[in-house]
C-alpha positions in Angstrom: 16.6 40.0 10.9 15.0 36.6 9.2 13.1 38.7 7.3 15.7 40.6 5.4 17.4 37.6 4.2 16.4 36.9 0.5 13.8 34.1 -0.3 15.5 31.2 -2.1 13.6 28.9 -4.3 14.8 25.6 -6.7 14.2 25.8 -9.8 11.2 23.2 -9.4 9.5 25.4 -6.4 9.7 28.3 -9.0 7.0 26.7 -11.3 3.9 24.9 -10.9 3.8 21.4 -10.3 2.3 19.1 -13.2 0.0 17.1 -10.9 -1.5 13.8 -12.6 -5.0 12.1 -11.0 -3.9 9.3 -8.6 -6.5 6.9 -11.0 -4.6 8.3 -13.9 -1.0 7.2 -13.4 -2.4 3.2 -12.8 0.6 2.6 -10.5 -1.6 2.1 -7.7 -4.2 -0.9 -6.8 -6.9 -1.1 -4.0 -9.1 -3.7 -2.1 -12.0 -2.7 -0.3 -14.6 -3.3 1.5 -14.6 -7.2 1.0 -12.0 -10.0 0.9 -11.0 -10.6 -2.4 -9.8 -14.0 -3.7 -6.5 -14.8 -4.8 -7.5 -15.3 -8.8 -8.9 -11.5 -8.3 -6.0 -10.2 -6.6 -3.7 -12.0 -9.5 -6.0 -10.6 -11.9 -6.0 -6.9 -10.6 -2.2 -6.6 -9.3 0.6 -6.2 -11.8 4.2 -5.8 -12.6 3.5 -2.0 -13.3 1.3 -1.1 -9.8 3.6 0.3 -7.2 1.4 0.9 -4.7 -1.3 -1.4 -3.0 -4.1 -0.1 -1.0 -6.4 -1.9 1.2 -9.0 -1.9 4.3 -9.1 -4.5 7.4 -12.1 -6.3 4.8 -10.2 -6.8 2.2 -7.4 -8.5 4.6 -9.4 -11.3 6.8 -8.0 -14.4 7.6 -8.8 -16.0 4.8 -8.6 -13.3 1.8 -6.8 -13.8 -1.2 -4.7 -10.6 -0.9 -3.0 -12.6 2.5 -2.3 -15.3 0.1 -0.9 -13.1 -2.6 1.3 -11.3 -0.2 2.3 -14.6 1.3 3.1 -15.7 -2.0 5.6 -12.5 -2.9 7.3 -11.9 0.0 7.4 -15.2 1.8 10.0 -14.3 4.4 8.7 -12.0 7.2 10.5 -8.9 8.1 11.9 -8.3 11.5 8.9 -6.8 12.4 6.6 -9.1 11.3 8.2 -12.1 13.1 7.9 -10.6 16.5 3.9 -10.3 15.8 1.6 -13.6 17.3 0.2 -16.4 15.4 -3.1 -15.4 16.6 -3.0 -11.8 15.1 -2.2 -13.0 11.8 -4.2 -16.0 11.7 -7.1 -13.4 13.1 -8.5 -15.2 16.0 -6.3 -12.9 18.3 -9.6 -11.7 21.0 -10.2 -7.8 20.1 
């Protein structure tokens, strides 16, 4: 029965997909393995990147990326505000 309905495709499933290195598009940055500072993260981080990876180095307590992000969106989200002053400031116990 399901298999004796035709197989519809778009047009776009119909041709191969044009797929473009993620280093290639430069829309995306990343911080790893150390904190940076915040003259780095300035440095590395513009208008054009869309995307920002990072590891639990690259955002310790004191890392420049927190202080960039602060910076940018200084209102917390919903979420954020219910999370404790000891997580964020990372001297919540682990």
């Amino acid at each position: 029965m399901f298999r004796d309905r035709p197989e519809f495709l778009s047009g776009d499933r119909s041709r191969p997909l044009d797929l473009v290195p993620r280093g290639e598009e430069g829309e995306w940055v990343g911080f790893h393995h150390s904190a940076p500072v915040i003259g780095e993260v300035r440095q590395q981080i513009t208008d054009r990147h869309r995307f920002l990876n990072f590891d639990d180095d690259a955002f310790a307590p004191q890392s420049g990326l927190r202080e960039f992000l602060a910076e940018r969106f200084p209102d917390p989200c919903r979420n954020e505000s219910q999370i404790p002053e000891t997580f964020l400031s990372g001297t919540a116990s682990q």
